[in-house]
C-alpha positions in Angstrom: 0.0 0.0 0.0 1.4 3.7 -0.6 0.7 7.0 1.3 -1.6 8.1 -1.3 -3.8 5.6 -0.9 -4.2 5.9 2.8 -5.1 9.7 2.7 -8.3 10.4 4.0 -11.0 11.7 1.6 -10.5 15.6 3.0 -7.4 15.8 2.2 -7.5 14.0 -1.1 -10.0 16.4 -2.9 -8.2 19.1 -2.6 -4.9 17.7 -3.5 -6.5 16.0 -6.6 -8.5 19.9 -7.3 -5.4 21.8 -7.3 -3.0 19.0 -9.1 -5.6 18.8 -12.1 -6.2 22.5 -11.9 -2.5 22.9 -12.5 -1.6 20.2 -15.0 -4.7 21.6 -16.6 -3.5 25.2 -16.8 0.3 24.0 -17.9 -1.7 22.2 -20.7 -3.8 25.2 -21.7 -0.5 27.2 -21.7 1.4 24.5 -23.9 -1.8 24.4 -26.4 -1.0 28.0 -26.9 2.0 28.3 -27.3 1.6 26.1 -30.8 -1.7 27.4 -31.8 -1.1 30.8 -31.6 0.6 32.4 -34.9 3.6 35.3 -34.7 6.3 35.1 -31.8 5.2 37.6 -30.0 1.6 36.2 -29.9 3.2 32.9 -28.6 5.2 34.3 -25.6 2.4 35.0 -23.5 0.6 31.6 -23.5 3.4 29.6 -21.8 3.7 32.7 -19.0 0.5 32.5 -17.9 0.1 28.9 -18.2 3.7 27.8 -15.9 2.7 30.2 -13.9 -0.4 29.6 -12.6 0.2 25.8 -13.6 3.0 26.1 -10.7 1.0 27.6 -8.6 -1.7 25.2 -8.5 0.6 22.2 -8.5 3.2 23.9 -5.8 -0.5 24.0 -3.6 -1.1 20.5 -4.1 2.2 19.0 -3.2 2.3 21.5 -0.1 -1.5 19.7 0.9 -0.1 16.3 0.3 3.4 16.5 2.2 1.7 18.6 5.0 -1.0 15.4 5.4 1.8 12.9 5.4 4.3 14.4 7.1 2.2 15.7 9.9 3.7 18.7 9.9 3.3 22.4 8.3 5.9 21.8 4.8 6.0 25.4 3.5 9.4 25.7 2.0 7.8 24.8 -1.3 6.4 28.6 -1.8 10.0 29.3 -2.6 9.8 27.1 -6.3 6.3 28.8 -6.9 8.0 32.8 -6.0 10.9 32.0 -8.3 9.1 30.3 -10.8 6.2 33.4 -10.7 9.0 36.1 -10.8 11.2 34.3 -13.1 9.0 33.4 -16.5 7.1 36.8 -17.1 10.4 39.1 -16.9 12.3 35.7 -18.7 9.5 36.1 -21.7 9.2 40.2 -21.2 12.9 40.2 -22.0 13.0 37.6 -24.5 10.3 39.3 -26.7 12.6 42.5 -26.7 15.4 41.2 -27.8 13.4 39.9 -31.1 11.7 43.1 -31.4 15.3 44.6 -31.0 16.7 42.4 -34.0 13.6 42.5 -36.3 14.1 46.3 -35.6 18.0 46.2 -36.4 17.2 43.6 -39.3 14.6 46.0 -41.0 11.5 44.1 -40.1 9.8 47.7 -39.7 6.6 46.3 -39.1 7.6 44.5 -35.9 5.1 46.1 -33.2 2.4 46.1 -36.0 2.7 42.3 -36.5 1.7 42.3 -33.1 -1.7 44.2 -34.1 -2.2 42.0 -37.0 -2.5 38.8 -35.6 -4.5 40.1 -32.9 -7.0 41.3 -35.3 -6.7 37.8 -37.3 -7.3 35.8 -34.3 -10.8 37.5 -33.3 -11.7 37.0 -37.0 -11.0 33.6 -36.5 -13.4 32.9 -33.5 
């Protein structure tokens, strides 16, 4: 028998809720990130989605251990912080360097590409 299985049931729903409310939010970010068309459309989905996703799984494993260990395991809000703090500026500053050098390579319609695609995706819903 393993640990898991000998959880009792108020403890299990909410580690199974925030688990699948992660994974589910990683996935959604993942989707987007190929579905969506220009670069810079594409480097928000995966922000929002290991973000959050992290957020929701970092809550689930900090329900678990706390239940099995019998004792209050908290240092895992350190991997959701740097993971939160870490991806949006990561993707903030990667999306300016290719701005940058379509800028420098004479893309001159960098910022309006942005636009565009917008404008083509709420024609496609």
């Amino acid at each position: 028998m393993s640990v898991a299985s000998d959880l009792p049931l108020w403890v299990a729903l909410p580690f199974a809720f925030f688990l699948l409310l992660g994974a589910g939010l990683t996935l959604i970010g993942s989707v987007g990130l190929v579905r969506l068309g220009s670069f810079y459309d594409r480097i928000h989905a995966p922000t929002l989605g290991s973000s959050w996703g992290t957020a929701g799984i970092v809550l689930s494993s900090m329900i678990f251990f706390t239940a099995t260990e019998g004792r209050p395991v908290v240092h895992e809000i350190l991997i959701g912080i740097f993971v939160t703090a870490t991806m949006p500026v990561t993707l903030m500053l990667l999306g300016r360097a290719t701005l940058y050098r379509d800028r420098a390579e004479g893309v001159e319609n960098a910022p309006e590409m942005l636009a565009s695609s917008e404008s083509v995706s709420k024609q496609t819903e």
